[in-house]
C-alpha positions in Angstrom: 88.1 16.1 140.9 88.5 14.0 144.2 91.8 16.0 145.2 90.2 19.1 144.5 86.9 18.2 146.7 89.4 17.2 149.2 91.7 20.6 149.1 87.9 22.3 149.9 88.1 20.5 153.6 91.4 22.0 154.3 92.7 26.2 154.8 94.5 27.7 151.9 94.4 31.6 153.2 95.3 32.9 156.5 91.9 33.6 156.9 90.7 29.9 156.8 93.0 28.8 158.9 92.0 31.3 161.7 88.5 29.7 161.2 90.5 26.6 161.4 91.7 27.5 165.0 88.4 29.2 166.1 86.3 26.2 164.7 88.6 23.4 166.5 89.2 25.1 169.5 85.8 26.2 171.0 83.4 24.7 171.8 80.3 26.2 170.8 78.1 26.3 168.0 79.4 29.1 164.6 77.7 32.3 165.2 78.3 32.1 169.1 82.0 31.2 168.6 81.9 34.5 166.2 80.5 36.7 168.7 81.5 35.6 171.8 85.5 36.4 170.4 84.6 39.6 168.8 82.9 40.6 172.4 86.9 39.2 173.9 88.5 41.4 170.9 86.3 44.7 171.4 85.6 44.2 167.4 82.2 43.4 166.2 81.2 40.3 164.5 81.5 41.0 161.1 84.7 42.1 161.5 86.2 38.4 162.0 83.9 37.6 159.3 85.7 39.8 157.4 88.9 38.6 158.7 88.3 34.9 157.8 86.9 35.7 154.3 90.2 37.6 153.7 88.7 41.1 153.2 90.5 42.7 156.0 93.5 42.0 157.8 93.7 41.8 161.6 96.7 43.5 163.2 99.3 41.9 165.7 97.8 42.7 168.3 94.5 41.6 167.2 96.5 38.0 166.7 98.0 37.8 170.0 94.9 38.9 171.3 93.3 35.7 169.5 96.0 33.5 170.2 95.3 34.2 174.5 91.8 33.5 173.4 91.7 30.9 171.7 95.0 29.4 173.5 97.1 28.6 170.8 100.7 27.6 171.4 104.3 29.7 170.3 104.3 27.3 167.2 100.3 28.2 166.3 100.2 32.2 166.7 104.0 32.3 164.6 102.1 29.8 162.5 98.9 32.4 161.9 100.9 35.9 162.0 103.3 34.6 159.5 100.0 33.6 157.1 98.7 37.2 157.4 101.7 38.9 157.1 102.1 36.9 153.6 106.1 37.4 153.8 106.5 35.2 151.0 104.7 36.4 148.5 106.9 38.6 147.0 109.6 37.1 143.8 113.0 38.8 143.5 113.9 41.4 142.2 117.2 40.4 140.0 117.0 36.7 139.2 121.0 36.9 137.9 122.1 38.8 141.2 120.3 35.8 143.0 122.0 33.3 140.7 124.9 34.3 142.0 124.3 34.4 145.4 123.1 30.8 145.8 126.1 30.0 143.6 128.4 30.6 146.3 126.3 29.1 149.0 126.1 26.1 147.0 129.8 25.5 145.9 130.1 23.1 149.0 132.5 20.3 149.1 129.8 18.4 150.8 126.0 17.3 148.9 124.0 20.5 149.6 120.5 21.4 147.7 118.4 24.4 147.8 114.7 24.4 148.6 112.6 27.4 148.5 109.8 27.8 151.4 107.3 25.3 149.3 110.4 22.6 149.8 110.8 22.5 146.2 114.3 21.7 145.3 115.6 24.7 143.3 119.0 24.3 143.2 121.9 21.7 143.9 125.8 20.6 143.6 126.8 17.7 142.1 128.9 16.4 145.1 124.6 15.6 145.6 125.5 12.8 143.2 127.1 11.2 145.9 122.8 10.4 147.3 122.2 8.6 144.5 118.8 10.2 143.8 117.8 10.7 140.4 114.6 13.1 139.6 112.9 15.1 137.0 113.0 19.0 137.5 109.2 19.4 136.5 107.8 18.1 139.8 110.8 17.7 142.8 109.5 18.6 146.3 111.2 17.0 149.3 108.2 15.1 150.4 109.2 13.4 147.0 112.5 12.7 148.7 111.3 10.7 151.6 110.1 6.9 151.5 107.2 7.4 151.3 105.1 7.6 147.7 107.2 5.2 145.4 110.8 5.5 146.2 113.1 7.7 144.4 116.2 5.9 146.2 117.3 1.9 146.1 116.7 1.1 149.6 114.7 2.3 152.0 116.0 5.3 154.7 116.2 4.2 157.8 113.2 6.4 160.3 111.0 6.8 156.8 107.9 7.3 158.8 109.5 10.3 161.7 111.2 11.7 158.6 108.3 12.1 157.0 106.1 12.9 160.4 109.2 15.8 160.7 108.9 16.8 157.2 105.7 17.6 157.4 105.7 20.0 160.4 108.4 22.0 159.2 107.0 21.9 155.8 103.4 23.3 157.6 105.3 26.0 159.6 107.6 26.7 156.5 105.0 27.4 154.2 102.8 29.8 156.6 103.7 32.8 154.3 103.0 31.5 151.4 99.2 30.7 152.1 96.9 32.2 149.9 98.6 31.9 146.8 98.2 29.5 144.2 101.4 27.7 144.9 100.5 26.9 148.0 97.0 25.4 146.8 98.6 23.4 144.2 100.9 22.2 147.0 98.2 20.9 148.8 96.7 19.4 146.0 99.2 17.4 145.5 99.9 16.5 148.8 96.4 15.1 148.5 97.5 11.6 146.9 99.5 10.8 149.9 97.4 8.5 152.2 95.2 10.1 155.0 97.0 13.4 154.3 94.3 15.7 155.2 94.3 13.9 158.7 98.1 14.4 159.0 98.1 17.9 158.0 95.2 19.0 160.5 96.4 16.9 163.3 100.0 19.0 162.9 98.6 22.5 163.0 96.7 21.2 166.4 99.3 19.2 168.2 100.2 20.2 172.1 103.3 22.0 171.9 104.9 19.2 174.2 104.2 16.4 171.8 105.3 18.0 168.7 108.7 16.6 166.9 111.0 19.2 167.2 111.9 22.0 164.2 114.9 22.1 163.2 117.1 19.7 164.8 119.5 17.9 162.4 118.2 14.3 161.1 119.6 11.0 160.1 120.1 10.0 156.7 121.1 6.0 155.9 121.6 3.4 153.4 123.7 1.0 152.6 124.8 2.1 149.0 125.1 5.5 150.1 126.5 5.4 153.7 125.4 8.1 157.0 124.6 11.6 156.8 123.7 14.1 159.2 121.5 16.3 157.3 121.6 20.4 158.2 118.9 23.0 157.3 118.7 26.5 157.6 116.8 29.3 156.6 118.2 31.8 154.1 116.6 34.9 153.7 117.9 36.8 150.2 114.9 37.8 149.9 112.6 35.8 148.9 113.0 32.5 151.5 115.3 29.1 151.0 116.2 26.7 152.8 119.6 24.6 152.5 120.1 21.4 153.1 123.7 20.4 153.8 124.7 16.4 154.0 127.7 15.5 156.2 129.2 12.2 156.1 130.0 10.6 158.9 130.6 7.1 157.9 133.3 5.7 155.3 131.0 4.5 152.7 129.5 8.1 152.6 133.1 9.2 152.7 134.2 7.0 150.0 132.0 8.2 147.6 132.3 11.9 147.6 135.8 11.1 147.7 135.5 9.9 144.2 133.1 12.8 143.0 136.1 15.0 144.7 138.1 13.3 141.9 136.6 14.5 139.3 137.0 18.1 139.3 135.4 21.4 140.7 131.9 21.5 142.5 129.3 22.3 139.4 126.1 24.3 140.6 123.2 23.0 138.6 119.8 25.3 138.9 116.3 24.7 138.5 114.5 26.7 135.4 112.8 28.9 138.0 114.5 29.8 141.0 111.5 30.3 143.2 108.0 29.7 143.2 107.5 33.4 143.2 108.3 33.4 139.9 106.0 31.1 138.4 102.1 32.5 137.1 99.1 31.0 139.0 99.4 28.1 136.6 102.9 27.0 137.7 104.6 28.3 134.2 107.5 30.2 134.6 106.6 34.2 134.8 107.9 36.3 132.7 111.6 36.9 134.1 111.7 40.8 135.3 115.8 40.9 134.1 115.4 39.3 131.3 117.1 36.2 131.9 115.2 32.9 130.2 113.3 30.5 132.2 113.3 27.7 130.4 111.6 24.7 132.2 109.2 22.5 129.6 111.5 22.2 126.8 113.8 20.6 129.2 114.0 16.3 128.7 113.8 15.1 131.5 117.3 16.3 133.2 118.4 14.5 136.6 118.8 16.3 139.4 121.4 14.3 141.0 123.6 12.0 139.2 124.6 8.5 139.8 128.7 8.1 140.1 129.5 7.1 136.1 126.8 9.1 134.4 128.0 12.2 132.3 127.2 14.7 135.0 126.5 17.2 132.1 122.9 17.7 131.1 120.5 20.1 129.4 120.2 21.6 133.1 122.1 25.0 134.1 125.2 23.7 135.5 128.0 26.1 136.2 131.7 25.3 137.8 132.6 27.5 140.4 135.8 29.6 140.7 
């Protein structure tokens, strides 16, 4: 109940997080704030209302007029017309077409996984063995990756607390199009048991544009059993969104050990159950597939998604050797 209360205090729809901005950034009590930016937009009062209570949708230009209003940076007005524009509420339309796309993307001879724009891990190749994570499929996020709640890894990564500072920013711009849905609420939710998130999670959507951590920008990733990475991510838009994250090694331990997963034979693609949030009902079941392919996700027993070097890398999971 306390994580639900909480989720209350913080924007789920576009339209609460335009009363976010407008509510943060003047200074003036409710209904004068209302009014005095419907006199600025030439719209009438309850039209924001309206806007804020998601029963009408404001067009771009009534969001870039907003943003000069209400002065919000490049990051802030992407941030908001992103939300409205919901560009990531959509599934796909052939789940075995996609398959096979991400397939090829994936058959990397260096660790690589596959988010979608929630940062849940969809998708991976076992040369991700070589991190030494092991996780269940039901609940694997990236903030789960990070040190941060109990460690998923043996030793610490060196820069835990910017990694997870960065994490979160991307993961707040990332998600913009995905607000409103139930997805993005149950995100949040669980977000919720991570110490003084709702304080984080504000503060990001109202940093100066100057003091921000950068998007983007390849990160570090160290420790001692696993040797350096530079970790890669970009945005792949089939549709719906993803995000790959490629690990390049740049030290011999990290070397060393894909050089024994190398070893062992062809790069194997292993999937998650549902390929994209989009795809799961508003109870976080898989949907009904719309070509037929089975989702199968809570008869599963608790498969690994990466596999420590001398584990059978063969599990209940999809796993599928490339050509």
């Amino acid at each position: 109940m306390a994580r639900r209360a909480d989720l209350n205090h913080l924007p789920t729809t576009a339209g609460e997080w335009l009363r976010f901005f407008r509510q943060r950034l003047l200074r003036k009590d409710g209904l004068h704030q209302i009014k005095q930016l419907a006199r600025e937009l030439g719209v009438s009062s309850k039209t924001i209302a309206r806007w804020e209570a998601g029963h009408a949708q404001p067009t771009e230009f009534d969001l870039d007029a907003i943003a000069v209003y209400l002065r919000l940076s490049g990051t802030q007005t992407s941030f908001l017309k992103r939300a409205f524009a919901r560009t990531s509420a959509n599934p796909p339309s052939d789940v075995t077409f996609l398959r096979e796309r991400i397939r090829n993307i994936l058959c990397s001879e260096f660790p690589a996984i596959l988010l979608d724009d929630l940062f849940n891990v969809r998708a991976s190749n076992s040369n991700a063995a070589a991190l030494h994570v092991g996780l269940k499929w039901d609940s694997v996020a990236l903030y789960q990756l990070v040190p941060w709640q109990p460690l998923r890894i043996p030793e610490e990564i060196e820069g835990g607390e910017e990694r997870f500072e960065r994490m979160l920013r991307n993961l707040w711009i990332e998600s913009a199009g995905c607000c409103g849905s139930a997805a993005y609420s149950r995100m949040l939710e669980e977000l919720l048991e991570i110490p003084n998130f709702s304080e984080r999670w504000t503060r990001i959507a109202l940093q100066a544009e100057d003091t921000q951590l950068p998007i983007g920008v390849p990160e570090l990733r160290a420790a001692p059993s696993i040797g350096a990475y530079r970790v890669f991510m970009s945005r792949i838009q089939f549709p719906p969104t993803f995000f790959l994250r490629e690990f390049i090694p740049i030290d011999d331990v990290a070397r060393a050990n894909l050089n024994r997963l190398w070893e062992r034979g062809r790069t194997l693609v292993h999937f998650h159950p549902v390929l994209h949030w989009t795809l799961e009902d508003a109870d976080g079941a898989p949907a009904a597939p719309a070509d037929g392919v089975s989702q199968r996700r809570r008869e599963i027993s608790e498969p690994a998604l990466f596999w420590f070097p001398g584990h059978d890398r063969r599990t209940p999971m999809d796993a599928s050797r490339s050509n």
